[in-house]
N, C-alpha and C positions, 0 to 999 in steps of 0.2 A: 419069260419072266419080264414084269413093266419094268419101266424106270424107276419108278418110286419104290420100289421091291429091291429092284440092284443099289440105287441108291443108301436107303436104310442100310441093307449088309456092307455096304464100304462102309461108311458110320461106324459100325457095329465091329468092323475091323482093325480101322483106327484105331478105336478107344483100346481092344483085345490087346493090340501093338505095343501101345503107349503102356500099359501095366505090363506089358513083357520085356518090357525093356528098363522098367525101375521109374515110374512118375516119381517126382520127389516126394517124399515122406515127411512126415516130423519130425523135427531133429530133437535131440537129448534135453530137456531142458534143463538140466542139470550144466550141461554143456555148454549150451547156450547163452545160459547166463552168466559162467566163467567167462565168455567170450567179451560178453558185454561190460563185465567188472572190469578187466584188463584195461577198457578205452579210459581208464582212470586211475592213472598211475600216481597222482597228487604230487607231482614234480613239483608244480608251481609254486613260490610262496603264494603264505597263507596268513592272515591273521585275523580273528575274531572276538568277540566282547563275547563272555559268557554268563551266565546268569544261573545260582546253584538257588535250589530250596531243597531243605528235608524237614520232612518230620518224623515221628516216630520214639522205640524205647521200649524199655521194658513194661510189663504189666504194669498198670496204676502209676508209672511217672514218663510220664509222654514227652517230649519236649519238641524242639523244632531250631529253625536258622534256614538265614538266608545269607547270600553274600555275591560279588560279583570279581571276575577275575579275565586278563588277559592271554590270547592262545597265540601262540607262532609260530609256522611249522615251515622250512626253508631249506637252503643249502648249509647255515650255518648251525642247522638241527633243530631240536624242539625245545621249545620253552612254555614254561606259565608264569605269568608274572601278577602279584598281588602291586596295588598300585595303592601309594600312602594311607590315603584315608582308610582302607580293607585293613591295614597293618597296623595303624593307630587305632583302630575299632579291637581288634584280636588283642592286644598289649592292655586295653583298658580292659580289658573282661577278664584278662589273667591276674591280672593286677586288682580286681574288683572278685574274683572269684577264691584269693587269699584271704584277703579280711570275710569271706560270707561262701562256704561249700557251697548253696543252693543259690549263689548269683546262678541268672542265665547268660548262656555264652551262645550267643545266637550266630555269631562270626565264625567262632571256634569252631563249633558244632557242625556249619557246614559245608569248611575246609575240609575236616578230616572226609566226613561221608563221602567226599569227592578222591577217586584215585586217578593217579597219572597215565594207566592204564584206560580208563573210562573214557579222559579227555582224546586219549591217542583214537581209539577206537572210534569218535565220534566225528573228529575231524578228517579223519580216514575211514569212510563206512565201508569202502571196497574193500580194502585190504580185511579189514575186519570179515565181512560177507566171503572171501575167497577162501579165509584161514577155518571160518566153520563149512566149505564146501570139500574142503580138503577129507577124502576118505566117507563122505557124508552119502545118504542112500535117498532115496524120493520116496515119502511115502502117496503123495493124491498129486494131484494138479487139477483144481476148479476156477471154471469165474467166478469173481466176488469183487464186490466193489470197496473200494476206500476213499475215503473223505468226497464220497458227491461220483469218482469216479468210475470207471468200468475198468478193472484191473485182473491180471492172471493172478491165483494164488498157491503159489506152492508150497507143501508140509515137506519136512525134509528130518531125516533123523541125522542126527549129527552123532559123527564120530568124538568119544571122549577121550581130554588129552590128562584128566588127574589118575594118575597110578594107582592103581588097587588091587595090588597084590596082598594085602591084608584081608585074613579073613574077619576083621570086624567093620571092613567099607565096602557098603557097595556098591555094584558100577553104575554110575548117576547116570540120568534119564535126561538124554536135552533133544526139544525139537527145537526147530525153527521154520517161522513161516516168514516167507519174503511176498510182498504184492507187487507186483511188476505192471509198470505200464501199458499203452499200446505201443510205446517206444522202442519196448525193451528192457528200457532202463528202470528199477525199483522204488520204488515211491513210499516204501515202510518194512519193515519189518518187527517180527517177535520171538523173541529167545523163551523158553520153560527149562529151566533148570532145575534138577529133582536131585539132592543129593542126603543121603542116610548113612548110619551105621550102628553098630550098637556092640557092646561092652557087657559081658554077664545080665545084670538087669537093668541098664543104662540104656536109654536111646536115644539118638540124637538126628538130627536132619535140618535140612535147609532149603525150601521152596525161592528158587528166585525167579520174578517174571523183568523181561525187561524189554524194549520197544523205541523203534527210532521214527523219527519221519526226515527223509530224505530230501536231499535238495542236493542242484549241482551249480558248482563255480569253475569255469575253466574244466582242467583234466583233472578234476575231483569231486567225488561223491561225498557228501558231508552229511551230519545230521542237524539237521534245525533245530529239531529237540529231542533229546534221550530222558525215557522215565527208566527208575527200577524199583521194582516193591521185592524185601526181603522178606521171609518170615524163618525163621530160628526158632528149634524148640529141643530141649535139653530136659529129658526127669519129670515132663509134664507142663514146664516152665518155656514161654514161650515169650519170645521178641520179635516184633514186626516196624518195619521202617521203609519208608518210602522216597525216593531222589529223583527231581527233578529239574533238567539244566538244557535251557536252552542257549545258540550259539547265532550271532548276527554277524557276519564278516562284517570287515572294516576295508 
Protein backbone atom coordinates (compact mmCIF):
# COMPACT_ATOMS: atom_id res chain seq x y z
CA UNK A 1 0.00 0.00 0.00
CA UNK A 2 1.74 3.74 -0.89
CA UNK A 3 1.91 6.45 1.34
CA UNK A 4 -0.75 8.44 -0.18
CA UNK A 5 -3.15 5.53 0.12
CA UNK A 6 -2.23 4.99 3.99
CA UNK A 7 -2.21 8.55 4.18
CA UNK A 8 -5.92 9.27 2.81
CA UNK A 9 -7.23 6.12 5.24
CA UNK A 10 -5.74 8.00 8.44
CA UNK A 11 -7.66 11.15 7.08
CA UNK A 12 -10.55 9.16 6.40
CA UNK A 13 -10.16 7.80 10.17
CA UNK A 14 -9.91 10.81 11.80
CA UNK A 15 -12.92 12.42 10.41
CA UNK A 16 -14.89 8.55 11.23
CA UNK A 17 -13.46 9.43 14.91
CA UNK A 18 -14.39 12.79 15.41
CA UNK A 19 -18.33 11.92 14.36
CA UNK A 20 -17.91 9.06 16.88
CA UNK A 21 -17.22 10.60 19.45
CA UNK A 22 -20.02 13.77 19.07
CA UNK A 23 -18.41 16.75 16.69
CA UNK A 24 -20.35 19.65 18.16
CA UNK A 25 -23.90 19.99 16.65
CA UNK A 26 -26.28 22.81 16.60
CA UNK A 27 -27.43 23.95 19.53
CA UNK A 28 -31.44 24.64 20.31
CA UNK A 29 -32.08 27.93 18.94
CA UNK A 30 -34.71 28.25 20.96
CA UNK A 31 -32.20 27.72 23.67
CA UNK A 32 -29.87 29.69 22.46
CA UNK A 33 -31.56 32.55 22.46
CA UNK A 34 -32.96 32.43 26.12
CA UNK A 35 -29.27 32.31 26.68
CA UNK A 36 -28.64 35.39 25.07
CA UNK A 37 -31.85 37.22 26.38
CA UNK A 38 -30.61 36.55 29.92
CA UNK A 39 -27.14 38.77 29.26
CA UNK A 40 -29.96 41.60 29.80
CA UNK A 41 -31.39 41.65 32.79
CA UNK A 42 -32.11 45.66 32.62
CA UNK A 43 -30.88 46.23 36.22
CA UNK A 44 -29.50 49.56 35.07
CA UNK A 45 -31.36 52.73 35.30
CA UNK A 46 -33.00 53.71 32.48
CA UNK A 47 -34.61 56.84 31.19
CA UNK A 48 -35.86 57.83 27.90
CA UNK A 49 -38.10 60.49 25.88
CA UNK A 50 -40.72 58.74 24.04
CA UNK A 51 -42.69 59.90 21.11
CA UNK A 52 -46.47 58.31 20.62
CA UNK A 53 -48.50 58.72 17.22
CA UNK A 54 -51.86 56.91 16.43
CA UNK A 55 -54.24 57.09 14.09
CA UNK A 56 -57.20 55.27 13.27
CA UNK A 57 -61.24 54.55 14.36
CA UNK A 58 -64.20 53.48 13.48
CA UNK A 59 -65.51 53.16 9.89
CA UNK A 60 -66.01 56.89 8.34
CA UNK A 61 -64.73 58.76 11.50
CA UNK A 62 -60.92 58.32 11.51
CA UNK A 63 -59.06 60.44 13.73
CA UNK A 64 -55.46 60.53 15.12
CA UNK A 65 -52.90 62.23 17.95
CA UNK A 66 -49.72 62.50 18.85
CA UNK A 67 -48.04 63.43 22.01
CA UNK A 68 -44.77 62.85 23.87
CA UNK A 69 -43.87 61.49 27.32
CA UNK A 70 -41.08 60.45 29.81
CA UNK A 71 -39.88 56.67 30.74
CA UNK A 72 -37.85 55.66 33.96
CA UNK A 73 -37.19 52.47 34.96
CA UNK A 74 -34.61 51.85 38.15
CA UNK A 75 -34.28 50.78 41.62
CA UNK A 76 -36.89 53.16 42.71
CA UNK A 77 -39.38 51.27 39.98
CA UNK A 78 -41.13 52.42 37.10
CA UNK A 79 -42.47 55.50 36.01
CA UNK A 80 -44.17 57.66 33.05
CA UNK A 81 -44.09 61.00 33.46
CA UNK A 82 -46.39 63.65 31.23
CA UNK A 83 -44.28 66.91 31.48
CA UNK A 84 -46.43 70.37 31.77
CA UNK A 85 -46.96 71.39 28.40
CA UNK A 86 -48.47 67.40 27.47
CA UNK A 87 -50.85 68.12 30.54
CA UNK A 88 -51.80 71.63 29.70
CA UNK A 89 -52.40 70.42 26.04
CA UNK A 90 -54.80 67.36 27.52
CA UNK A 91 -56.71 69.95 30.20
CA UNK A 92 -57.37 72.44 27.09
CA UNK A 93 -58.85 69.62 24.77
CA UNK A 94 -61.19 68.56 27.68
CA UNK A 95 -62.02 71.57 28.53
CA UNK A 96 -62.53 72.47 24.53
CA UNK A 97 -64.18 69.24 23.92
CA UNK A 98 -67.23 70.37 26.65
CA UNK A 99 -68.29 73.31 24.87
CA UNK A 100 -67.91 71.13 21.16
CA UNK A 101 -68.33 66.86 21.26
CA UNK A 102 -66.47 66.95 17.86
CA UNK A 103 -63.33 69.04 19.31
CA UNK A 104 -60.22 66.89 18.30
CA UNK A 105 -58.34 65.63 21.29
CA UNK A 106 -55.17 64.88 19.56
CA UNK A 107 -53.29 64.71 23.12
CA UNK A 108 -55.97 62.75 24.65
CA UNK A 109 -56.28 60.43 21.90
CA UNK A 110 -52.92 59.31 22.09
CA UNK A 111 -52.29 58.96 25.83
CA UNK A 112 -55.03 56.63 26.06
CA UNK A 113 -53.75 54.28 22.74
CA UNK A 114 -50.58 54.14 24.85
CA UNK A 115 -50.74 51.35 27.75
CA UNK A 116 -48.36 50.92 30.61
CA UNK A 117 -47.81 47.59 29.62
CA UNK A 118 -46.64 48.50 25.96
CA UNK A 119 -44.13 50.99 27.49
CA UNK A 120 -42.86 48.17 30.00
CA UNK A 121 -42.47 45.73 27.19
CA UNK A 122 -40.60 48.17 25.07
CA UNK A 123 -38.10 49.44 27.37
CA UNK A 124 -37.55 45.81 28.53
CA UNK A 125 -37.56 43.85 25.12
CA UNK A 126 -35.80 40.83 26.83
CA UNK A 127 -38.00 40.26 29.39
CA UNK A 128 -40.78 40.74 27.08
CA UNK A 129 -38.99 38.18 24.18
CA UNK A 130 -38.33 35.49 27.16
CA UNK A 131 -41.96 35.76 28.66
CA UNK A 132 -43.38 34.79 24.84
CA UNK A 133 -40.46 32.01 24.77
CA UNK A 134 -41.85 30.56 27.66
CA UNK A 135 -43.62 27.09 26.79
CA UNK A 136 -43.22 28.39 22.87
CA UNK A 137 -42.40 25.74 20.03
CA UNK A 138 -40.04 26.63 16.62
CA UNK A 139 -41.70 26.53 13.79
CA UNK A 140 -38.57 27.29 10.65
CA UNK A 141 -35.34 28.82 11.13
CA UNK A 142 -34.08 30.80 7.85
CA UNK A 143 -31.73 33.56 6.64
CA UNK A 144 -33.36 36.71 5.89
CA UNK A 145 -32.18 39.77 6.04
CA UNK A 146 -33.27 43.05 8.06
CA UNK A 147 -32.79 46.54 7.60
CA UNK A 148 -29.64 46.30 4.78
CA UNK A 149 -28.44 43.25 7.10
CA UNK A 150 -27.77 39.45 7.11
CA UNK A 151 -29.74 38.17 9.95
CA UNK A 152 -31.19 34.44 11.29
CA UNK A 153 -34.97 34.37 11.27
CA UNK A 154 -36.90 32.58 13.55
CA UNK A 155 -40.91 31.70 13.35
CA UNK A 156 -41.95 30.43 16.72
CA UNK A 157 -45.48 29.50 17.92
CA UNK A 158 -46.03 30.97 20.96
CA UNK A 159 -47.82 29.48 23.75
CA UNK A 160 -51.12 31.36 24.87
CA UNK A 161 -51.60 32.96 28.21
CA UNK A 162 -55.67 34.27 27.72
CA UNK A 163 -58.06 31.49 29.20
CA UNK A 164 -60.46 29.69 27.05
CA UNK A 165 -62.24 27.55 28.72
CA UNK A 166 -65.51 29.04 27.17
CA UNK A 167 -66.89 27.41 24.41
CA UNK A 168 -67.63 30.72 22.56
CA UNK A 169 -63.42 31.79 22.61
CA UNK A 170 -61.27 30.47 20.80
CA UNK A 171 -57.82 29.61 21.34
CA UNK A 172 -55.93 32.60 19.72
CA UNK A 173 -53.35 32.12 17.13
CA UNK A 174 -49.94 34.09 17.96
CA UNK A 175 -46.58 33.64 16.13
CA UNK A 176 -43.67 35.40 16.61
CA UNK A 177 -40.67 36.05 14.47
CA UNK A 178 -37.41 37.41 16.12
CA UNK A 179 -34.38 38.42 13.52
CA UNK A 180 -31.21 37.78 15.16
CA UNK A 181 -27.89 39.08 14.45
CA UNK A 182 -24.44 37.58 13.56
CA UNK A 183 -24.14 38.58 17.30
CA UNK A 184 -26.66 36.57 18.53
CA UNK A 185 -28.22 39.15 19.76
CA UNK A 186 -31.98 40.31 18.10
CA UNK A 187 -32.30 43.13 15.96
CA UNK A 188 -36.41 43.16 15.40
CA UNK A 189 -39.02 41.38 15.92
CA UNK A 190 -42.94 40.37 15.05
CA UNK A 191 -45.87 39.42 17.03
CA UNK A 192 -49.56 38.02 14.84
CA UNK A 193 -52.02 38.02 17.14
CA UNK A 194 -55.37 36.19 15.99
CA UNK A 195 -58.04 36.32 18.45
CA UNK A 196 -62.14 35.23 17.68
CA UNK A 197 -65.09 34.14 19.10
CA UNK A 198 -68.71 34.09 18.62
CA UNK A 199 -72.11 34.10 20.34
CA UNK A 200 -75.21 32.48 18.45
CA UNK A 201 -74.93 34.66 15.30
CA UNK A 202 -72.54 37.18 16.60
CA UNK A 203 -68.87 37.17 15.64
CA UNK A 204 -66.33 38.99 16.92
CA UNK A 205 -62.34 39.00 16.47
CA UNK A 206 -59.25 40.93 16.75
CA UNK A 207 -56.24 40.82 14.31
CA UNK A 208 -53.25 42.35 16.05
CA UNK A 209 -49.75 42.91 14.32
CA UNK A 210 -47.07 44.38 16.29
CA UNK A 211 -43.06 44.78 15.72
CA UNK A 212 -40.09 46.28 17.45
CA UNK A 213 -36.62 47.19 16.41
CA UNK A 214 -34.10 46.72 18.90
CA UNK A 215 -31.33 48.31 20.29
CA UNK A 216 -29.03 47.87 23.21
CA UNK A 217 -27.96 50.25 26.20
CA UNK A 218 -25.68 48.75 29.02
CA UNK A 219 -27.39 45.20 30.29
CA UNK A 220 -30.62 46.10 28.38
CA UNK A 221 -32.34 45.23 25.37
CA UNK A 222 -34.80 48.02 24.48
CA UNK A 223 -36.84 48.97 21.48
CA UNK A 224 -36.18 52.06 19.53
CA UNK A 225 -39.47 51.91 18.13
CA UNK A 226 -42.60 49.72 18.58
CA UNK A 227 -45.61 49.79 15.90
CA UNK A 228 -48.99 47.99 16.40
CA UNK A 229 -51.90 47.81 13.90
CA UNK A 230 -55.35 46.59 15.38
CA UNK A 231 -58.21 45.61 13.48
CA UNK A 232 -61.61 44.86 15.51
CA UNK A 233 -64.54 43.54 13.83
CA UNK A 234 -67.94 42.85 15.72
CA UNK A 235 -71.58 42.05 13.35
CA UNK A 236 -69.67 42.86 10.24
CA UNK A 237 -68.61 46.31 11.84
CA UNK A 238 -65.14 46.82 11.91
CA UNK A 239 -62.22 49.14 13.73
CA UNK A 240 -58.78 49.45 12.74
CA UNK A 241 -56.02 51.67 14.54
CA UNK A 242 -52.67 51.85 14.17
CA UNK A 243 -49.67 52.98 17.18
CA UNK A 244 -46.67 54.14 16.72
CA UNK A 245 -43.90 55.17 19.52
CA UNK A 246 -40.59 55.54 19.28
CA UNK A 247 -37.88 55.78 22.45
CA UNK A 248 -34.46 57.81 22.50
CA UNK A 249 -32.75 57.33 26.06
CA UNK A 250 -31.57 60.34 27.75
Amino acid sequence: MSRRVVSRFRAMSVAVALVLVGWPAAGNPLSDLRQVLNRYPAEAPFAAVGTVQVHGGAEGSARGGASTFEVESGLAGFAIRLLPDVLEAAEAEATAKKRDPNSPTPTRTAMVALTIFDVMDAVDGAAMLLNDLSGATLIRQSAAARSGKAATLLRIKVKPTLATQSRFVNEPKIELRVWIGADGVPIAAERDSDYSGSFLFLKAGNVRKESWEFSVRGDRLYASRNDANDRASVAGKSMVTSRSVSYSPK
